[in-house]
N, CA, C and O atoms as CSV, one atom per row, in Angstrom:
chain,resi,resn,atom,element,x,y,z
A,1,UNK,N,N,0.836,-1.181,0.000
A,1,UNK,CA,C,0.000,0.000,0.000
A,1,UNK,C,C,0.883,1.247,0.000
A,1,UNK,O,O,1.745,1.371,0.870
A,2,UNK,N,N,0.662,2.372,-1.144
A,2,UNK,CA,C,1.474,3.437,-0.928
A,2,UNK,C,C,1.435,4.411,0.566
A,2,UNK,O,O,0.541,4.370,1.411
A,3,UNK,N,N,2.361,5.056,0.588
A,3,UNK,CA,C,2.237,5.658,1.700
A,3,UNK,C,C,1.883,6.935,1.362
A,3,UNK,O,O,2.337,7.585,0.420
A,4,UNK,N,N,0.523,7.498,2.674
A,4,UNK,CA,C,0.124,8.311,2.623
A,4,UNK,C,C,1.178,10.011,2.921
A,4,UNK,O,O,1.868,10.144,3.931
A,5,UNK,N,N,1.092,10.859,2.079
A,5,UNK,CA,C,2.153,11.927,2.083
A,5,UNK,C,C,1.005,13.315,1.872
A,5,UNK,O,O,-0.006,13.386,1.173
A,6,UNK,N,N,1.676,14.379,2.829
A,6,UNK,CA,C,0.530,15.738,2.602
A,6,UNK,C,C,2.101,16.682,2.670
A,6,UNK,O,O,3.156,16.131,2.983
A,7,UNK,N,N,2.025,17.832,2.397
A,7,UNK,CA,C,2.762,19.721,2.483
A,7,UNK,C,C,2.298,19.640,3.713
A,7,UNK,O,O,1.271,19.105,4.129
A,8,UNK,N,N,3.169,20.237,4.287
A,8,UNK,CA,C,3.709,20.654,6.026
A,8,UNK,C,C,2.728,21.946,5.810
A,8,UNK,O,O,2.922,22.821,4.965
A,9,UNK,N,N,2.045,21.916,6.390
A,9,UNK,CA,C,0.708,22.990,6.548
A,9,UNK,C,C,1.636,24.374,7.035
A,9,UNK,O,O,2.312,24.647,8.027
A,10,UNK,N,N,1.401,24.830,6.208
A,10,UNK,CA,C,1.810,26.262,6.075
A,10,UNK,C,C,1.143,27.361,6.999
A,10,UNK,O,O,1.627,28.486,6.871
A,11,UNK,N,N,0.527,27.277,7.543
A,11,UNK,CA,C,-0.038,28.403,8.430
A,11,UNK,C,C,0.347,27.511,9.663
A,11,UNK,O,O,0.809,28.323,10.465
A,12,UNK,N,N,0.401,26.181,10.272
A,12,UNK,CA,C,1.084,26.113,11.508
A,12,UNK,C,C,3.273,26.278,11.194
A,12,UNK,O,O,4.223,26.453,11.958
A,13,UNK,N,N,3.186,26.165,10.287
A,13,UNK,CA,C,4.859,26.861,9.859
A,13,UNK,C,C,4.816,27.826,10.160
A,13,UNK,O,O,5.853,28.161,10.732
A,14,UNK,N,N,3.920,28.759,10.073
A,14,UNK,CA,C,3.809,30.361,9.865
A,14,UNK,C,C,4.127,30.811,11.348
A,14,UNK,O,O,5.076,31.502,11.719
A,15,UNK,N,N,3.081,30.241,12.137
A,15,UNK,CA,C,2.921,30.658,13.807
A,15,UNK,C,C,4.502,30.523,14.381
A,15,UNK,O,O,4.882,31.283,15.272
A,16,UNK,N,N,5.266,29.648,13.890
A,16,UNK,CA,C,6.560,29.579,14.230
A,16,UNK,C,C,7.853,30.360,13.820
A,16,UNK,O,O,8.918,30.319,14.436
A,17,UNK,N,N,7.521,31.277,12.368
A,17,UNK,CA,C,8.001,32.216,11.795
A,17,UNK,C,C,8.434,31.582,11.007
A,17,UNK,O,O,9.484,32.217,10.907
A,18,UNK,N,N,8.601,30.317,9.854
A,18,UNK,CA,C,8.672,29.705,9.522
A,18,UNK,C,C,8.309,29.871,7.992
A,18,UNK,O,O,7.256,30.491,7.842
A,19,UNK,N,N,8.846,29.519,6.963
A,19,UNK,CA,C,8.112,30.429,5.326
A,19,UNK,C,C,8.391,28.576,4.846
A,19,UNK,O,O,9.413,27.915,5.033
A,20,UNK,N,N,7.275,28.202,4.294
A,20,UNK,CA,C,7.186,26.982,3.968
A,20,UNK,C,C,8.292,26.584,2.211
A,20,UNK,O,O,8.724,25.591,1.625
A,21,UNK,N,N,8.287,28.150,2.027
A,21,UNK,CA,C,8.880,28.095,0.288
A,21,UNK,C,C,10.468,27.591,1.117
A,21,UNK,O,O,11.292,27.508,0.206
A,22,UNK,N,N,10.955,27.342,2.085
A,22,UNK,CA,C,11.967,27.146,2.768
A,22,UNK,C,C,12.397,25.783,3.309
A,22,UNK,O,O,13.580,25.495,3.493
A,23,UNK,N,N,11.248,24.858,3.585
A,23,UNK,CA,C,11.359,23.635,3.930
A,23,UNK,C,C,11.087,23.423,3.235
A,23,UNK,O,O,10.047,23.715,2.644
A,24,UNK,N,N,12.411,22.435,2.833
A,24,UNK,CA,C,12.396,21.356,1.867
A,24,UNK,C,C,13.165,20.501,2.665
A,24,UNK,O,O,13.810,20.919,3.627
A,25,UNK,N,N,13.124,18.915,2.202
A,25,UNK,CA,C,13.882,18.041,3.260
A,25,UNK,C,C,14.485,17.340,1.822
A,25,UNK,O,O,14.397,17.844,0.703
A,26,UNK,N,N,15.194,15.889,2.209
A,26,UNK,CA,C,15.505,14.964,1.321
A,26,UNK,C,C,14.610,13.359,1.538
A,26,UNK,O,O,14.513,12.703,2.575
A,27,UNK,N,N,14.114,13.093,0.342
A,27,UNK,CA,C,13.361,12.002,0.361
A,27,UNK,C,C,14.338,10.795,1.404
A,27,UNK,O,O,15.566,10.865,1.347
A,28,UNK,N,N,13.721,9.828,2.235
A,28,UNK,CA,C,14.248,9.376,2.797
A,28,UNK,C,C,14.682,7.506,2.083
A,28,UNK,O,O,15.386,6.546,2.395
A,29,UNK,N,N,13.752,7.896,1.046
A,29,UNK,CA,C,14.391,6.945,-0.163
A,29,UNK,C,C,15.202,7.270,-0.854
A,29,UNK,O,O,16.254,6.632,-0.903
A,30,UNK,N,N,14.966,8.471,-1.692
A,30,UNK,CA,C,15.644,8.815,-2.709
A,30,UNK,C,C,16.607,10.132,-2.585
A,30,UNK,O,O,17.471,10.549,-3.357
A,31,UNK,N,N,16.298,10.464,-1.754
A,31,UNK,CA,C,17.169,11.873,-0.987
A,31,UNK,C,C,17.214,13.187,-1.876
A,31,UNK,O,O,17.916,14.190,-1.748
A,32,UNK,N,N,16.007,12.788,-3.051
A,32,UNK,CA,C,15.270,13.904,-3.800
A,32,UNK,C,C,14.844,15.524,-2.863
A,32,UNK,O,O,14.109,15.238,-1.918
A,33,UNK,N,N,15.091,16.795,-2.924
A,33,UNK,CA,C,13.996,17.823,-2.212
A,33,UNK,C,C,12.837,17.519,-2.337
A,33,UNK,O,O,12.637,16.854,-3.354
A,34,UNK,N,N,11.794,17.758,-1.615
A,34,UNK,CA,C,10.632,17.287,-1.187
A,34,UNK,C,C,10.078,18.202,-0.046
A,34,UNK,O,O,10.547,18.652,0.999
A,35,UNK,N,N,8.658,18.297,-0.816
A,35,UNK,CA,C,7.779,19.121,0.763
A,35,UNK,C,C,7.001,18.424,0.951
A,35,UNK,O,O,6.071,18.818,1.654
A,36,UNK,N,N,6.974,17.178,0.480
A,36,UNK,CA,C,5.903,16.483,1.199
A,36,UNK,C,C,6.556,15.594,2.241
A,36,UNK,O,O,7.755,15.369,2.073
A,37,UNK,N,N,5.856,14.966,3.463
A,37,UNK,CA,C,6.095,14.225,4.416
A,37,UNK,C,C,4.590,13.181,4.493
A,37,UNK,O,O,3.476,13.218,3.971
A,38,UNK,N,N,5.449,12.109,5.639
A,38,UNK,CA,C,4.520,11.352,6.091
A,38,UNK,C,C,4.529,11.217,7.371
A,38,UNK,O,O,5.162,10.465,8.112
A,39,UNK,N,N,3.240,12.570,7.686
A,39,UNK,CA,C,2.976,13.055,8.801
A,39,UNK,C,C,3.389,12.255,10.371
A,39,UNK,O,O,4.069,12.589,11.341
A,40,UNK,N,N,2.656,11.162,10.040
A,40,UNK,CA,C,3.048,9.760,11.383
A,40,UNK,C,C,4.191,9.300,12.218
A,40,UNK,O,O,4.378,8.778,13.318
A,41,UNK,N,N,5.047,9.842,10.932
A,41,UNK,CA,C,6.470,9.025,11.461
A,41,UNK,C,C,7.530,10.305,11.491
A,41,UNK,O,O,8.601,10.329,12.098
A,42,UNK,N,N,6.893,11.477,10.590
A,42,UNK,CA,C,7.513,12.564,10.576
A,42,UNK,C,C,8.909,12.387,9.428
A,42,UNK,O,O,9.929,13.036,9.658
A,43,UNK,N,N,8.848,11.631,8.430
A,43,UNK,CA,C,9.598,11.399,7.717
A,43,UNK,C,C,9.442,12.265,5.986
A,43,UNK,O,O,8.430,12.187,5.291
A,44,UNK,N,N,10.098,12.665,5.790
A,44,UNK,CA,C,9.678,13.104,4.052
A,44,UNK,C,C,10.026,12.003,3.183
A,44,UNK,O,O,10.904,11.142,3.220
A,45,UNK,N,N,9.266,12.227,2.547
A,45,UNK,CA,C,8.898,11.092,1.104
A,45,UNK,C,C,8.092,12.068,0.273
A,45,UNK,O,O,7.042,12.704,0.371
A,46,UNK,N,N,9.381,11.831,-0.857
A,46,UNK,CA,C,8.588,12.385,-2.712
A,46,UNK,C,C,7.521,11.196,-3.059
A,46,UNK,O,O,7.579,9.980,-2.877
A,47,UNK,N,N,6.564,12.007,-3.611
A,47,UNK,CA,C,5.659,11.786,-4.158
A,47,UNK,C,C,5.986,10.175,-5.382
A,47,UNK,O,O,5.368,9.111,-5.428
A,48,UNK,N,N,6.589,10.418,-5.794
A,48,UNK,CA,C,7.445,9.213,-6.770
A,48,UNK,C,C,7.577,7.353,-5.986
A,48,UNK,O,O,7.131,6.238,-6.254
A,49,UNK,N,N,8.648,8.106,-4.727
A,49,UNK,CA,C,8.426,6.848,-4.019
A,49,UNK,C,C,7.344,6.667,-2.587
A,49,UNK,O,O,7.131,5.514,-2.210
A,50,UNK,N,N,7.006,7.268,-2.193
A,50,UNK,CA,C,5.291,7.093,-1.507
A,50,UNK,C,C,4.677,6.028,-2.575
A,50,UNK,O,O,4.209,4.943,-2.229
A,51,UNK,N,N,4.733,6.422,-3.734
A,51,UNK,CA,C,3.806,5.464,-4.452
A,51,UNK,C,C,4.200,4.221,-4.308
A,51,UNK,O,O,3.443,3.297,-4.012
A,52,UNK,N,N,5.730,4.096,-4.561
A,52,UNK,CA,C,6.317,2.593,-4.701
A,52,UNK,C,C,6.620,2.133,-3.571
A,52,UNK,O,O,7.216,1.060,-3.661
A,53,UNK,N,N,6.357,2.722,-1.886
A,53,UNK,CA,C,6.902,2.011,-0.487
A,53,UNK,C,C,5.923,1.692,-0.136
A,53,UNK,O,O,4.910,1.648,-0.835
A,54,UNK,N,N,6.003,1.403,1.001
A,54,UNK,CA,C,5.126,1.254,1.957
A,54,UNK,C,C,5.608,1.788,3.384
A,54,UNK,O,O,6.807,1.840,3.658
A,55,UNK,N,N,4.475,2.233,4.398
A,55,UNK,CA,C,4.697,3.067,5.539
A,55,UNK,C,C,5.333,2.157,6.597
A,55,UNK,O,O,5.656,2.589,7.704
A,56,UNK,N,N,5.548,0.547,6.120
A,56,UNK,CA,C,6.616,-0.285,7.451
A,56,UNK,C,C,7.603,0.095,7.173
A,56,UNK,O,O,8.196,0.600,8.126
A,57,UNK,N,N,8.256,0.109,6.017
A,57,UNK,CA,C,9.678,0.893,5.400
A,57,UNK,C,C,9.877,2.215,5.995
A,57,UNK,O,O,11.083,2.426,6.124
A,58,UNK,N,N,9.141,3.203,6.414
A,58,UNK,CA,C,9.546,4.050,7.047
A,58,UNK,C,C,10.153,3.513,8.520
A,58,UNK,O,O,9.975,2.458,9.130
A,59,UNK,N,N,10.950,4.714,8.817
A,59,UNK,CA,C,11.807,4.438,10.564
A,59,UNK,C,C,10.756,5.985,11.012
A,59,UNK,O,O,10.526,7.077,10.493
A,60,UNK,N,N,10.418,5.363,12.071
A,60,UNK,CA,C,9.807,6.340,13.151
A,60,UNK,C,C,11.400,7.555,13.524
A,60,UNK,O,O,12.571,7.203,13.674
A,61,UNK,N,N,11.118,8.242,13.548
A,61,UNK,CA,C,12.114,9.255,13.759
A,61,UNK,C,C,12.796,8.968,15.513
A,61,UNK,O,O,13.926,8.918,15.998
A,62,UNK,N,N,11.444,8.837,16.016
A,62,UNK,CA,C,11.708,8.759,17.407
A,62,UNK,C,C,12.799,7.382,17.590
A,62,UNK,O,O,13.816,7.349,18.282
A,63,UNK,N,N,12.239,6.316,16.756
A,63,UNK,CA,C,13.149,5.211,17.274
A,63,UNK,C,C,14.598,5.449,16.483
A,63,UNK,O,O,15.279,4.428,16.392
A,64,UNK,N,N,15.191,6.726,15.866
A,64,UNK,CA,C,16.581,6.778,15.133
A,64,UNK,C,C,17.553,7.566,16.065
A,64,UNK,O,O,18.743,7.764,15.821
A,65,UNK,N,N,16.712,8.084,17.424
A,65,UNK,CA,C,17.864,8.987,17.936
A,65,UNK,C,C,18.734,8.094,18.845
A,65,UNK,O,O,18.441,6.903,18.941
A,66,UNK,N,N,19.726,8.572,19.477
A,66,UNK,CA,C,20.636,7.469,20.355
A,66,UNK,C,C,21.035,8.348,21.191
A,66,UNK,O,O,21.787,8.028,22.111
C-alpha cells in the first residue's frame, strides 16, 4: 500500500516564523527535495516513491535517535 504523504501545513509553519517556500527536506528513499512528508512518522517522502513504499519501510524518527 502506498504511503500516505501531505505539504507541512503552512499556516502552523507560519505561527513559528517559519516560510514553507523554505522547507524542503531529502526524500528518505531517494534523498530527492521534497515538501511532502509522512505526517506519522515525521519522515519526508517524494511523491514518486510514496507510491512505490510502503509506511513499514519508514523508521519512526523517534526510534533513530541514540
Amino acid at each position: 500500500m502506498a504511503i500516505p504523504i501531505e505539504i507541512e501545513d503552512s499556516s502552523e509553519l507560519a505561527k513559528w516564523g517559519m516560510q514553507i517556500e523554505k522547507i524542503i527536506e531529502d526524500c528518505v528513499f531517494c534523498c530527492k527535495p521534497t515538501r511532502t512528508w509522512h505526517i506519522k512518522t515525521n519522515n519526508p517522502c517524494c511523491e514518486d516513491c510514496a507510491s512505490k513504499h510502503t509506511v513499514s519501510e519508514l523508521k519512526n524518527w523517534r526510534d533513530t535517535t541514540q
